[in-house]
N, C-alpha and C positions, 0 to 999 in steps of 0.2 A: 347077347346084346352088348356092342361098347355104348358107355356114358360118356357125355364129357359136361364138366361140373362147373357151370359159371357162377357168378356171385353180381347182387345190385352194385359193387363196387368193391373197392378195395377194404379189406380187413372186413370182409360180409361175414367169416371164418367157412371159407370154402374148403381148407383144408384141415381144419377139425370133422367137417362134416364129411369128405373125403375117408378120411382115415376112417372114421365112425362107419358108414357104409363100408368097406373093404373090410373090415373087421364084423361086423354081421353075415358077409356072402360065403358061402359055399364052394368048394370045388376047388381047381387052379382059379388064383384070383391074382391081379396086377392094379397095379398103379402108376400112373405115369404124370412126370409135370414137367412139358415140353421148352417151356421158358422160364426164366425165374432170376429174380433178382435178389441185394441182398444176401449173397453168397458169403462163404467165411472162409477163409484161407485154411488148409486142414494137411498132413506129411502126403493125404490123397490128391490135392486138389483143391478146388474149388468147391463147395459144398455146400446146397440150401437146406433150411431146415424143415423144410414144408413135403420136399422132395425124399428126407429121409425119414419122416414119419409115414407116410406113404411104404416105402419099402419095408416099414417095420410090421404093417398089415397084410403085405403082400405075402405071397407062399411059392413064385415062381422064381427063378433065378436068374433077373434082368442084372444084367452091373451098373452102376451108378448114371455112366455114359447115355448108356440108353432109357434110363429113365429119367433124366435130365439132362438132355444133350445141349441146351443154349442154358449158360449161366454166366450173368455178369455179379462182379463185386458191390457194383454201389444199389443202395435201397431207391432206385427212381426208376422209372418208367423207361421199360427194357427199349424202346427205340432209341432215346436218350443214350443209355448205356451201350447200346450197339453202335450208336454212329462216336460217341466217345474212346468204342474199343477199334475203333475204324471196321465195323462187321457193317455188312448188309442184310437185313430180317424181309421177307418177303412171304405170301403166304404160301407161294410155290417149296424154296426153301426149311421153311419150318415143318411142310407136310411129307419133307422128305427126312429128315431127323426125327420126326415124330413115328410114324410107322412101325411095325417092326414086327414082319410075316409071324412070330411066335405068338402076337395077340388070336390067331384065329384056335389056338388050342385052346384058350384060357373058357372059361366058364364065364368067367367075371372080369370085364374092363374097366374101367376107370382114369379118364382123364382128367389132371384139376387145372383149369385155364389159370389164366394172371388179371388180375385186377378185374375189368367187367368185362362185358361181350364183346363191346365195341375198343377191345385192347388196340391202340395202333403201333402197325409195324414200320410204319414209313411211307411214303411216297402212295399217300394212298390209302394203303390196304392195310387189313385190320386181322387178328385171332380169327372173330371169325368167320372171313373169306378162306381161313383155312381149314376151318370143318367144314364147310359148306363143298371143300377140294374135298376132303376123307371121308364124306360122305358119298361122294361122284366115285370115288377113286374103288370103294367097298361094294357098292351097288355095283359097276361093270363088273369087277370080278367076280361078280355072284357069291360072295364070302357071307351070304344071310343065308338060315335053314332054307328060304324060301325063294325061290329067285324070283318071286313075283314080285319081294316086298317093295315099297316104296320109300322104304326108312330102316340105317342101317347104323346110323350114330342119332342118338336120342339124347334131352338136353336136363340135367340134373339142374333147376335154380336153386342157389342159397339166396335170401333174405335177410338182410343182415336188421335184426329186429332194430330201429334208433326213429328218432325223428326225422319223418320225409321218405322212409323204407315206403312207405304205397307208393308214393310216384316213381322210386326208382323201379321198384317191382313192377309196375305194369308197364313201363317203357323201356325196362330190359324184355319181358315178353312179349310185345310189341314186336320187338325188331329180329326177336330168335322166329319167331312165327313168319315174319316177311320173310326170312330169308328161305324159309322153306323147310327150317328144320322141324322136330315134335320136341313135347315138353313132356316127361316121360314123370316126372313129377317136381315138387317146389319143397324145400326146407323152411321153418321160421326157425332162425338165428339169433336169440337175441343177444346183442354185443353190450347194449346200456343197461347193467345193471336198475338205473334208477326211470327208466323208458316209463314215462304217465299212458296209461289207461291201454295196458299192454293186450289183455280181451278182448275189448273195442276192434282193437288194431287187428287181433288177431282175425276178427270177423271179417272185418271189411275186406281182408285179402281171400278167404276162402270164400268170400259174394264173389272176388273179381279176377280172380288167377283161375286159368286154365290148368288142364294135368291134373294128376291127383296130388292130396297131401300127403307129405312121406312122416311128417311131424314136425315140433313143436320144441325145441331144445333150451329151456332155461337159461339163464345166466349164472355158467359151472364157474364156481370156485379153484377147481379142480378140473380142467378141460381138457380130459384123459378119452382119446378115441373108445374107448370100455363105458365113461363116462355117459357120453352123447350117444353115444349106439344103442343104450338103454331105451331113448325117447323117439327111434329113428324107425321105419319099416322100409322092407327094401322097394323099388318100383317092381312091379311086374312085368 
């Protein structure tokens, strides 16, 4: 099964919990993060560091390129960045940089989106109008054990534990479920060390989120994908 790993918003840590999952799975396993911003200038290239923590869990031999093929310099909102770099982001475009035929070997997928669901690319269209493409695009080509299935990219939430996480979390759910994708399971994230009546919290999302719970990840002093992998289980 590929994932693709959204978060209630930006810094939910979709990419600790990324790594942490990829670092638990089995098999040939990959990670990919199709846009990203924030890059650092490096004798390679352009370089994110979200995208090479990723690669540090992976075990397959993508090169940087295709496991980060859109990367701009500045820390904003990659459509910003795109029309700054004079690029065009589209969801056609990005689900063609994003692919890459050697995912159907891998055991283990993993995508980690950028900021929330509702990423925008421009003129329009959004991150993910282009799973909703990689999903169309996987199902024609019968690339599921099953060719009956009717789900071939399934949607990893992070949570990013803070105040106002319920309302993000069920209308980023919300809107992964209109679009027709499955929620294959949810992460609690928490990002505010000092988050009041974090139990509470945590009930009231496992009353009202769909998917299963994958788990429950503290606020690490130390937030080492080994770390968070301890507290994580993988979806089925």
């Amino acid at each position: 099964m590929l994932y693709f790993v959204t978060g209630t918003d930006t810094d939910s840590g979709k990419t600790l919990i990324s790594a942490a999952l990829l670092s638990k799975a089995q098999g040939n396993k990959c990670g990919f993060k199709p846009i990203a911003s924030g890059c650092e200038h490096t004798e390679n290239g352009l370089r994110n560091p979200d995208a090479m923590m990723l690669i540090a869990q992976s075990n397959m031999d993508f090169s940087y390129q295709v496991v980060n093929p859109i990367c701009f310099e500045p820390a904003i909102a990659p459509h910003i960045a795109a029309k700054q770099a004079k690029q065009t982001l589209s969801a056609q475009s990005v689900l063609e940089t994003m692919y890459h035929p050697a995912m159907q070997s891998a055991d283990f997928v993993l995508i980690e989106g950028a900021g929330g669901w509702r990423l925008p690319l421009g003129n329009g269209e959004y991150l993910s109008d282009t799973i909703t493409l990689l999903q169309a695009k996987l199902l024609q080509a019968r690339l599921t054990p099953n060719s009956e299935a009717t789900s071939a990219v399934e949607i990893i939430l992070v949570v990013g534990m803070k105040l106002g996480c319920l309302n993000h979390a069920l209308l980023t759910q919300e809107a992964v479920l209109a679009d027709g994708l499955t929620i294959a399971g949810w992460v609690a994230n928490q990002i505010d060390a000092d988050m009041a009546f974090i139990d509470d919290n945590l009930d009231s999302l496992q009353q009202m989120m769909r998917g299963p719970f994958l788990g429950y990840v503290p606020y690490l002093t130390d937030p080492t994908a080994e770390n968070a992998a301890h507290y994580l289980k993988l979806p089925q």
